[in-house]
Steps between C-alpha positions, in 0.01 A plus 500: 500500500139505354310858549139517568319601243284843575137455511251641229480870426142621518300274290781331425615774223827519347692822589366820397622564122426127429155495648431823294613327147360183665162696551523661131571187302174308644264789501591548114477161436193456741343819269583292201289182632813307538629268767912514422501146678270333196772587237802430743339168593494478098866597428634264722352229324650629167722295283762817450736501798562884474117545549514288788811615682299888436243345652650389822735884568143636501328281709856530739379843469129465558321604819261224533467192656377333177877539343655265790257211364622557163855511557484179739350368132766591291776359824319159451466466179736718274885383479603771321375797754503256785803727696326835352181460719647314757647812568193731423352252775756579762419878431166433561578340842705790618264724400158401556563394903176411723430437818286247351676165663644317340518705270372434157789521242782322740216235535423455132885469386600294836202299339699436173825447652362188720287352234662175381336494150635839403837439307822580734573849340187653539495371871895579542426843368162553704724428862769776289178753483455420908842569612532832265158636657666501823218470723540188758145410480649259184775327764245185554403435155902550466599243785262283299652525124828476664423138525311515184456159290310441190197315440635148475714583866788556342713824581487874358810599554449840272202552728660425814812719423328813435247482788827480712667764362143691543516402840814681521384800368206509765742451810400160577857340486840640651617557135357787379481560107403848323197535307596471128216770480585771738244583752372852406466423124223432259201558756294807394737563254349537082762270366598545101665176511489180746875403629531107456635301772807278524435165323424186672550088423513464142469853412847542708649233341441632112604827631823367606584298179413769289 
């Protein structure tokens, strides 16, 4: 069953030891003139893939609302660390909750998963980043990519499987399904690496023929 995810700390801080490093980092760089979101807005633009996927741990990382724009970037747009931030996303949506309705990150990737001229992974993997969340605010935008079709009308089936499986994971259905990322991890945690989730569509398939 989906958990509700606790509201903001004070100021919406990270816990203690995090806020403290948190605090460190940008009053160093601050003293320095630097904005750390002008080079990582940089490095995820660059043509090395290690710089990029370095990029998006410390933006997973990053305690501002700046690094969920970024990473949505790289979701869109970036095959290759496509699953990377779609999971620095969903730690961002456990971790950064609002009473803000609706609130703003469910509403920006619901956004991606109904919008017909996105290609069907980013939008099957958008309704994934819902369900793993676990907050029940997503189930409409869910009921909707359920029935999900592209932007000729035809089907999404990719799309339309995993916003029923999220649905699943929120309670919605009978037929409950665990979270693939247990409630309780990443949020407010200073990850050194970012766990990839289970392939979907295409990526399955090459997995499986491997």
């Amino acid at each position: 069953m989906a958990q509700t995810r606790r509201p903001f700390l004070s100021g919406g801080a990270l816990i203690p030891g995090l806020a403290v490093a948190g605090a460190m980092l940008i009053i160093a760089l601050s003293g320095c003139g630097i904005d750390p979101m002008e080079r990582l807005n940089e490095q995820i633009e660059a043509e090395d893939v290690q710089v990029r996927r370095s990029a998006v741990l410390t933006l997973a990382n990053l305690d501002d609302p700046r690094s969920t724009v970024a990473l949505t970037e790289v979701f869109e747009d970036d095959d290759e660390l496509r699953d990377m931030a779609a999971v620095a996303l969903l730690k961002k949506g456990r971790e950064q909750v609002t009473d803000e309705k609706p609130d703003p990150i469910i509403e920006g990737i619901a956004a991606l998963a109904n919008n017909v001229h996105l290609g069907e992974l980013v939008r099957a993997r958008s309704a994934w980043i819902l369900g793993e969340i676990g907050d029940r605010e997503a189930i409409p935008a869910l009921k909707t990519a359920s029935a999900a079709k592209d932007s000729a009308g035809v089907a999404a089936p990719l799309v339309q499987e995993q916003a029923k499986q999220a649905l699943e994971k929120l309670g919605y259905n009978e037929t409950g399904r665990p979270f693939e990322m247990p409630m309780g991890t990443l949020a407010h945690q200073d990850l050194a690496t970012v766990p990839l989730p289970a392939p979907i569509g295409e990526e399955a398939e090459a997995d499986s023929t491997a």
